[in-house]
C-alpha positions as CSV (number, residue, x, y, z in Angstrom):
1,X,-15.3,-64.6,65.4
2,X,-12.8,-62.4,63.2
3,X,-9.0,-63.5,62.6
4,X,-7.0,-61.0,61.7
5,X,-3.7,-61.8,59.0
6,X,-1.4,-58.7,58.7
7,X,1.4,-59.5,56.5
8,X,3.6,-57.0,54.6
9,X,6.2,-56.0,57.5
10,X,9.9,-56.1,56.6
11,X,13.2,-53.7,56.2
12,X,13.1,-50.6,54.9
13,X,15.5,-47.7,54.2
14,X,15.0,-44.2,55.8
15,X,12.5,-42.6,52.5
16,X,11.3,-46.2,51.6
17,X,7.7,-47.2,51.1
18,X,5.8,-50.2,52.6
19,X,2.4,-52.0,51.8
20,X,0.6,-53.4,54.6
21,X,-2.7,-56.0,54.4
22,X,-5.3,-57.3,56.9
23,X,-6.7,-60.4,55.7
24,X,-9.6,-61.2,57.1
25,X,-11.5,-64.7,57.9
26,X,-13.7,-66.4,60.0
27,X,-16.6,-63.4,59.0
28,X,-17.0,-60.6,56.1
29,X,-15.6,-57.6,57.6
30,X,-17.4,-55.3,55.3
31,X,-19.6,-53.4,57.8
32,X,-16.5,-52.9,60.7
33,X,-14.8,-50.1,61.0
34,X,-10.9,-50.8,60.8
35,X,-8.3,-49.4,62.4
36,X,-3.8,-49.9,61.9
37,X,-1.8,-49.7,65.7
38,X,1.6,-49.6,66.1
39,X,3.9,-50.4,69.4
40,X,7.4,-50.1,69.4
41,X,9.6,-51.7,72.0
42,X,9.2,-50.1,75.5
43,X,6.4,-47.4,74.4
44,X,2.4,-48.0,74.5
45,X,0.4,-49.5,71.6
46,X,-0.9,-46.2,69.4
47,X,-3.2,-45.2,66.8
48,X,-2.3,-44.8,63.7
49,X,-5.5,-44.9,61.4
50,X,-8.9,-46.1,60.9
51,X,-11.6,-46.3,58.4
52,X,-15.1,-46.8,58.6
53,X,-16.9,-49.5,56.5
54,X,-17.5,-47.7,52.9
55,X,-13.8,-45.4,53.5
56,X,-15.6,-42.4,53.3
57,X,-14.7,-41.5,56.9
58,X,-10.7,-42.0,57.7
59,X,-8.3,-40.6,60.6
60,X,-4.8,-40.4,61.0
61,X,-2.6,-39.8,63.5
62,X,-0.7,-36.6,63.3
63,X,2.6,-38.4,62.8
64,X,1.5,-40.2,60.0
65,X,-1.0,-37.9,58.1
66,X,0.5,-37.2,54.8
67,X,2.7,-40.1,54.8
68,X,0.3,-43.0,54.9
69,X,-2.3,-44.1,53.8
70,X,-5.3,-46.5,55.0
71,X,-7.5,-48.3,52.5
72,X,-10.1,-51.0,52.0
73,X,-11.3,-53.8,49.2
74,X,-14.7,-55.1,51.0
75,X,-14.7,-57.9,48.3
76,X,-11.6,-58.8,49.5
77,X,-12.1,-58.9,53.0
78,X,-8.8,-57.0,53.1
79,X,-7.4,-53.8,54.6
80,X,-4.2,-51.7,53.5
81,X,-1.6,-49.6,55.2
82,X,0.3,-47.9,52.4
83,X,3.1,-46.6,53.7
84,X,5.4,-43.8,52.6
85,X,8.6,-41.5,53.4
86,X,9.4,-44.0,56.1
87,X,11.3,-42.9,59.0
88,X,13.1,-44.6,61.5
89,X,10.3,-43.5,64.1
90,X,7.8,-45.4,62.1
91,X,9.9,-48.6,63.5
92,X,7.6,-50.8,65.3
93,X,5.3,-54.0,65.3
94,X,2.0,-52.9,63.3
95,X,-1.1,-54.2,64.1
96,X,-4.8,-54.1,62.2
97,X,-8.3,-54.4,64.1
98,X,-12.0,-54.9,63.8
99,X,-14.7,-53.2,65.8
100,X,-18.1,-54.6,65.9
101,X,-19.8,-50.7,67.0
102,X,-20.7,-49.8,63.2
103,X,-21.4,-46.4,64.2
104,X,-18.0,-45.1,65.3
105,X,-14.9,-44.2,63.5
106,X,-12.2,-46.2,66.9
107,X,-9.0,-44.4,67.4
108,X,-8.6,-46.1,71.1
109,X,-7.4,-49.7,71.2
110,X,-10.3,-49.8,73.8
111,X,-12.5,-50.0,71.0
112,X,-11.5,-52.3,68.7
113,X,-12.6,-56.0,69.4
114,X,-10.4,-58.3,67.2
115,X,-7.0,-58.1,66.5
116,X,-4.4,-59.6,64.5
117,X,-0.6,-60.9,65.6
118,X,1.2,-57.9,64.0
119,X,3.9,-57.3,61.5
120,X,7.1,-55.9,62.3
121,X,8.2,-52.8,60.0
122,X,11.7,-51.8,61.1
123,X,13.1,-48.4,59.0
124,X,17.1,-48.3,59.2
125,X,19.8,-47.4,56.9
């Protein structure tokens, strides 16, 4: 079993930055692919980004490419969400997860196996 730790979440202005992390426990999670989700109230959960094991294959969702970035430290057992030029649509509860298929970069929730509890980001002036 993998347990999931996001922590990082908080208040930001409109143009603010945020750091996400996705501690890890329980097993190494240096051979899973990673992926961030994000659900805000009343929509679905979505994709956001996802890395394989060695982060030399990454995807972004449209709305965030350019504005955030998704990163690993395998000694760590630890994955980032850097997040920049925030905007109020980026308000929602975020969410990392493990997949146990080593051979496929996940962008469905579908595919992911374990998750964490989330962190809430909320962007607001």
């Amino acid at each position: 079993q993998v347990q999931l730790v996001e922590s990082g979440g908080g208040l930001v202005q409109p143009g603010g930055s945020l750091r996400l992390s996705c501690a890890a426990s329980g097993r190494t999670i240096s051979r899973f692919p990673m992926g961030w989700f994000r659900q805000a109230p009343g929509k679905e959960r979505e994709f956001v980004a996802a890395l394989n094991w060695s982060g030399s294959r990454i995807d972004y969702s449209d709305s965030v490419k350019g504005r955030f970035t998704i990163s690993r430290d395998n000694a760590k057992n630890t994955v980032y969400l850097q997040m920049s030029n925030l905007a109020p649509e980026d308000t929602a509860v975020y969410y990392c997860a493990a997949a146990e298929d080593l051979g496929v970069l996940p962008t469905s929730q579908y595919e992911y196996d374990y998750w964490g509890q989330g962190t809430q980001v909320t962007v607001s002036s």
